[in-house]
Steps between C-alpha positions, in 0.01 A plus 500: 500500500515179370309149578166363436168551669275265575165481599344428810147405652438673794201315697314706809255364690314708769486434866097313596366771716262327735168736463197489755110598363362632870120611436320674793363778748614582809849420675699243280771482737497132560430400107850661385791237433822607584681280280260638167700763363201682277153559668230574223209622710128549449314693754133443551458785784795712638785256661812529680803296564792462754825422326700361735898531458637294223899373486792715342457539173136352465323669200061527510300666274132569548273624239147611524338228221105602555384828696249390710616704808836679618723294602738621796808331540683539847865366465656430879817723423462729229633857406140639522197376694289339200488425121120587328354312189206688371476424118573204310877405393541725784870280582779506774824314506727506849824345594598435861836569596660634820154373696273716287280496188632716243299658263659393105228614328124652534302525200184667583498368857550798815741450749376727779 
C-alpha cells in the first residue's frame, strides 16, 4: 500500500438534553414536562407520578436525586404496572415505541 496519510480533526459535540429539577411529596403528575427528556427528582415524602404516553421514539430518564420518600411512577402503557425509586441514584430510562414505554435501562429502580 502506497499513499500518504493525513491527519484529521474529528469534532463531536453532544446533543443539549433538556433536564427538569422536580422537588416534592405527594402526586407530581401535573409538574412533569413532557418535552424534558431527564427528570432529576428530590422527594420530600413518598410521591407518585402518571407518565402519560410519549411519541415513537421519545427517550425519558428519571432519577431519584434526594430520598425523601418512594417515589412510584405509573406509566399509562407499560410492560409492568409500576417503576419504584427507593434509594438515591436509584435511575430509570424508557423509550416509547409501538404505543408503550419501554424499559432501556433500570439502575436500582423496580419495575413491578
Amino acid at each position: 500500500v502506497s499513499g500518504a496519510l493525513t491527519a484529521a480533526t474529528l469534532s463531536v459535540t453532544a446533543p443539549a438534553r433538556s433536564v427538569q429539577l422536580l422537588t416534592g411529596s405527594g402526586n407530581l403528575t401535573s409538574s412533569i414536562t413532557m418535552n424534558s427528556e431527564v427528570h432529576s427528582i428530590t422527594t420530600t415524602g413518598a410521591s407518585t407520578i402518571a407518565l402519560a404516553n410519549g411519541v415513537a421514539g421519545q427517550v425519558k430518564t428519571f432519577v431519584l436525586a434526594v430520598d425523601g420518600g418512594t417515589l412510584v411512577i405509573t406509566p399509562t402503557n407499560y410492560s409492568a404496572s409500576t417503576i419504584t425509586f427507593a434509594d438515591v441514584y436509584n435511575a430509570a430510562t424508557l423509550l416509547f415505541v409501538s404505543g408503550e414505554w419501554v424499559p432501556i435501562s433500570l439502575v436500582g429502580a423496580v419495575s413491578a
